[in-house]
N, CA and C of each residue as an Amber inpcrd file, in Angstrom:
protein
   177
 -92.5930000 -57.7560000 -89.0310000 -92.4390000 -56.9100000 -87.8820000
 -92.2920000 -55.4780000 -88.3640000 -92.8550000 -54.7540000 -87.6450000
 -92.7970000 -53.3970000 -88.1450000 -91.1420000 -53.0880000 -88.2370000
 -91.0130000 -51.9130000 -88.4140000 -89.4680000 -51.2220000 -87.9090000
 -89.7680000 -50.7180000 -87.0480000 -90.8470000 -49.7870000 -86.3430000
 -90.3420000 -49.8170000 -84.7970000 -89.9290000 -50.2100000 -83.9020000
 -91.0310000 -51.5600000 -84.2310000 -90.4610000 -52.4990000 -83.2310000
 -89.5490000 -53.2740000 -83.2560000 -88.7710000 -53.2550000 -84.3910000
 -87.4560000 -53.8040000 -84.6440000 -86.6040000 -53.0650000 -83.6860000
 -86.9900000 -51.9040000 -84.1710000 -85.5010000 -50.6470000 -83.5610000
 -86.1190000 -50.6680000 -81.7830000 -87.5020000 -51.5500000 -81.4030000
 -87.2970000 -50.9060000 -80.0190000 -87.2350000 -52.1520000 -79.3160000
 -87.1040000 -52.9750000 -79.9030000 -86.2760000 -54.6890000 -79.4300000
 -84.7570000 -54.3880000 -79.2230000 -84.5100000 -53.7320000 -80.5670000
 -82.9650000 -54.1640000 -80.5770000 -82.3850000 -52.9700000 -79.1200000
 -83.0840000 -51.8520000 -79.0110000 -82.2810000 -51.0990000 -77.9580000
 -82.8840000 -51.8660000 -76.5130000 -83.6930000 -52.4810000 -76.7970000
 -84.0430000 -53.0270000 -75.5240000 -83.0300000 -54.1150000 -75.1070000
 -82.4010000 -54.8200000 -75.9060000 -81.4920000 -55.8310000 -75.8240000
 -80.0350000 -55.2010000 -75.6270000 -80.1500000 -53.8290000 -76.6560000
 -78.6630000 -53.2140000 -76.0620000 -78.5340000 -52.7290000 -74.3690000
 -79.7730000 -52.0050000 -74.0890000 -80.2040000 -51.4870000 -72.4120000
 -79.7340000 -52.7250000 -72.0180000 -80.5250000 -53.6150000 -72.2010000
 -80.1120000 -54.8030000 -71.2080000 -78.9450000 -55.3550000 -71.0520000
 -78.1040000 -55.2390000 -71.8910000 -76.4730000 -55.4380000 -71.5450000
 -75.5040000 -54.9560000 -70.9440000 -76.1110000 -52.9640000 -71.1370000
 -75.2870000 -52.2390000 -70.7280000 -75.9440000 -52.3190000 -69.3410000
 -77.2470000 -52.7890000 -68.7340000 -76.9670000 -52.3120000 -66.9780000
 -76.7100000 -53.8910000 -66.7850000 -76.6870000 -55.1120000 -67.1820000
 -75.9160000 -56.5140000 -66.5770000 -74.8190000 -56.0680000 -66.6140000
 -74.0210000 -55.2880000 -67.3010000 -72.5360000 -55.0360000 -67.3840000
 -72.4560000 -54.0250000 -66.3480000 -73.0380000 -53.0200000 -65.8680000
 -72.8930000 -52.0470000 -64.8890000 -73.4080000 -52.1550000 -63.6090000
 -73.7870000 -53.3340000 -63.5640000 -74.1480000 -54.1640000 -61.9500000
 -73.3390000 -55.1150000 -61.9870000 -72.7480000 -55.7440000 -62.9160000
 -71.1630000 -56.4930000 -63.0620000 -72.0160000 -58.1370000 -62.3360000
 -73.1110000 -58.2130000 -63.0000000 -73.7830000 -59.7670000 -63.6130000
 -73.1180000 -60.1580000 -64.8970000 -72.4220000 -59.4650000 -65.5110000
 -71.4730000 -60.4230000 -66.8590000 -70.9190000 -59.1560000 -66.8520000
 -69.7350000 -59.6580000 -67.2670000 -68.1430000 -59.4770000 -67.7660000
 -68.0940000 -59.5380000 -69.0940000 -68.6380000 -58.2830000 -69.8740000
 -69.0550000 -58.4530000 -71.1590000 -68.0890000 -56.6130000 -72.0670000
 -67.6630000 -56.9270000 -73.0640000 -67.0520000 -55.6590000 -73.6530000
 -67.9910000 -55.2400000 -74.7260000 -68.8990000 -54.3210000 -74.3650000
 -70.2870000 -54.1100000 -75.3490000 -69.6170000 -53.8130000 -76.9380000
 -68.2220000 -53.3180000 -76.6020000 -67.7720000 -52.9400000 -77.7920000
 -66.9970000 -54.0610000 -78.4010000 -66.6050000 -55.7240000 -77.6130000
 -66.4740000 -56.1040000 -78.2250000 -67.5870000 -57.0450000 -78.8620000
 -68.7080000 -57.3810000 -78.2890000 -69.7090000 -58.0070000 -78.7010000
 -70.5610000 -57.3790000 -79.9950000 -70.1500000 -55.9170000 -80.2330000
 -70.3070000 -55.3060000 -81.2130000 -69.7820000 -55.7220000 -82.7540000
 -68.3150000 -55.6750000 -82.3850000 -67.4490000 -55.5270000 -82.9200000
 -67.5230000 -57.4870000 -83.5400000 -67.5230000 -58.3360000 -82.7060000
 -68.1190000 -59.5960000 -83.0840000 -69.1000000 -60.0260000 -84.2480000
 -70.3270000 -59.4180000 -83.5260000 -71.7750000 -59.8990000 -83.7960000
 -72.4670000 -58.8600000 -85.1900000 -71.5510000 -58.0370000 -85.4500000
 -72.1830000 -56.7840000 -86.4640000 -72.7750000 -57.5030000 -87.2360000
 -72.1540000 -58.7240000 -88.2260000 -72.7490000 -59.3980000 -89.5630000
 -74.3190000 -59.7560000 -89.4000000 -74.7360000 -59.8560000 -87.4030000
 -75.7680000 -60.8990000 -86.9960000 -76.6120000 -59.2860000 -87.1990000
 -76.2230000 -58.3180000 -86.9140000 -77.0870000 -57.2070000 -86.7790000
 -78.2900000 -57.1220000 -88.1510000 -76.6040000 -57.0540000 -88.8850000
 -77.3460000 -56.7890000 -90.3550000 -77.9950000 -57.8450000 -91.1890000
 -78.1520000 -59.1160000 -90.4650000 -78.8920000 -60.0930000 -91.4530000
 -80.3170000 -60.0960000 -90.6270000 -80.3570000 -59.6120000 -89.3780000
 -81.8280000 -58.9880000 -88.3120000 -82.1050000 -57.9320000 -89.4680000
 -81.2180000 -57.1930000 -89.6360000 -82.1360000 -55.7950000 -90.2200000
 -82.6100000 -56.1290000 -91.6790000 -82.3620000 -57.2270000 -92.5110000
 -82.5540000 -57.5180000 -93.6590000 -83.5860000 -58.2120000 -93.4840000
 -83.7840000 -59.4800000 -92.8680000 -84.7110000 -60.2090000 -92.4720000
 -86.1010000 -59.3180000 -92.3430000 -86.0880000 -58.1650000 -91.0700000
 -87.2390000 -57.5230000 -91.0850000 -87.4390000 -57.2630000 -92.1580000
 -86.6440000 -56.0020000 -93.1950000 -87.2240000 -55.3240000 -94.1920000
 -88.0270000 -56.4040000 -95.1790000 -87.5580000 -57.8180000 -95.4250000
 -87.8130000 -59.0420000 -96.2130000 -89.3590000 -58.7540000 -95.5420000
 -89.5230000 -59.2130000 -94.3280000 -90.8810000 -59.5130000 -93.9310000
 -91.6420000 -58.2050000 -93.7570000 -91.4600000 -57.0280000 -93.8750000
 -92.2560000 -55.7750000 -93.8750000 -92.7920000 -55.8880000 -95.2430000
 -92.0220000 -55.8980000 -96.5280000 -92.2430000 -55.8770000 -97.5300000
 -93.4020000 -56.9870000 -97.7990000 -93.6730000 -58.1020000 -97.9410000
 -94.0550000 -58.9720000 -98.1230000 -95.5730000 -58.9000000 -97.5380000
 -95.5960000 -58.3690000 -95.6270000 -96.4260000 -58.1750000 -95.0560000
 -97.2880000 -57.1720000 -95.7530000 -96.4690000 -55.9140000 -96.4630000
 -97.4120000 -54.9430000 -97.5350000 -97.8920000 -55.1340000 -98.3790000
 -97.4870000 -56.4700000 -99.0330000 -98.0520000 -56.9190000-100.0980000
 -99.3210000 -57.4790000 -99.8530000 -99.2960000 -58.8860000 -98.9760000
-100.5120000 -59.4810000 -98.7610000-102.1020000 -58.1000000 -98.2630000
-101.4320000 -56.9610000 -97.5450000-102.2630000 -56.1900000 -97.0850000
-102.8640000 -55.5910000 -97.8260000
Protein backbone atom coordinates (compact mmCIF):
# COMPACT_ATOMS: atom_id res chain seq x y z
CA UNK A 1 0.00 0.00 0.00
CA UNK A 2 1.31 3.20 -0.76
CA UNK A 3 1.71 5.75 2.28
CA UNK A 4 -0.82 7.90 1.10
CA UNK A 5 -3.12 5.81 1.23
CA UNK A 6 -2.20 4.53 4.43
CA UNK A 7 -2.29 8.09 5.94
CA UNK A 8 -5.73 8.67 4.02
CA UNK A 9 -7.45 5.40 5.45
CA UNK A 10 -6.23 5.97 8.73
CA UNK A 11 -7.80 9.74 8.93
CA UNK A 12 -10.69 8.42 7.29
CA UNK A 13 -11.27 6.00 10.16
CA UNK A 14 -10.28 8.76 12.67
CA UNK A 15 -13.23 11.29 10.77
CA UNK A 16 -15.38 8.52 11.20
CA UNK A 17 -15.28 8.28 14.90
CA UNK A 18 -15.11 11.70 15.66
CA UNK A 19 -18.69 12.54 13.82
CA UNK A 20 -20.35 8.81 15.34
CA UNK A 21 -19.16 10.40 18.56
CA UNK A 22 -20.64 13.93 17.74
CA UNK A 23 -24.07 12.64 16.60
CA UNK A 24 -23.74 10.48 19.89
CA UNK A 25 -24.18 6.89 17.70
CA UNK A 26 -21.30 5.59 20.22
CA UNK A 27 -20.18 6.64 23.46
CA UNK A 28 -16.63 6.48 22.59
CA UNK A 29 -13.43 8.63 24.37
CA UNK A 30 -11.31 9.18 21.05
CA UNK A 31 -8.66 9.88 23.53
CA UNK A 32 -9.21 6.92 25.21
CA UNK A 33 -9.30 4.57 22.24
CA UNK A 34 -6.08 6.30 21.45
CA UNK A 35 -4.55 5.94 24.39
CA UNK A 36 -5.62 1.96 24.21
CA UNK A 37 -4.99 1.00 20.66
CA UNK A 38 -1.51 3.10 20.01
CA UNK A 39 0.66 -0.37 19.90
CA UNK A 40 -2.21 -1.41 16.96
CA UNK A 41 -1.29 1.98 15.21
CA UNK A 42 2.25 1.28 15.07
CA UNK A 43 2.32 -2.37 13.98
CA UNK A 44 -0.32 -0.76 10.79
CA UNK A 45 2.47 1.66 10.20
CA UNK A 46 5.23 -1.05 10.15
CA UNK A 47 3.31 -3.52 8.27
CA UNK A 48 2.82 -0.88 5.38
CA UNK A 49 6.44 0.28 5.28
CA UNK A 50 7.25 -3.92 5.23
CA UNK A 51 4.97 -4.07 2.14
CA UNK A 52 6.05 -0.69 0.33
CA UNK A 53 9.51 -1.88 0.53
CA UNK A 54 9.16 -5.21 -0.88
CA UNK A 55 6.49 -3.84 -3.47
CA UNK A 56 9.84 -1.65 -4.71
CA UNK A 57 11.70 -4.36 -4.99
CA UNK A 58 9.67 -6.70 -7.19
CA UNK A 59 9.08 -3.30 -9.40
Amino acid sequence: MKKGKSIGILLIVIGLLFLLNNLNLIKVSIVELIRVYWPVILIWIGIDKLISKSAEKDS
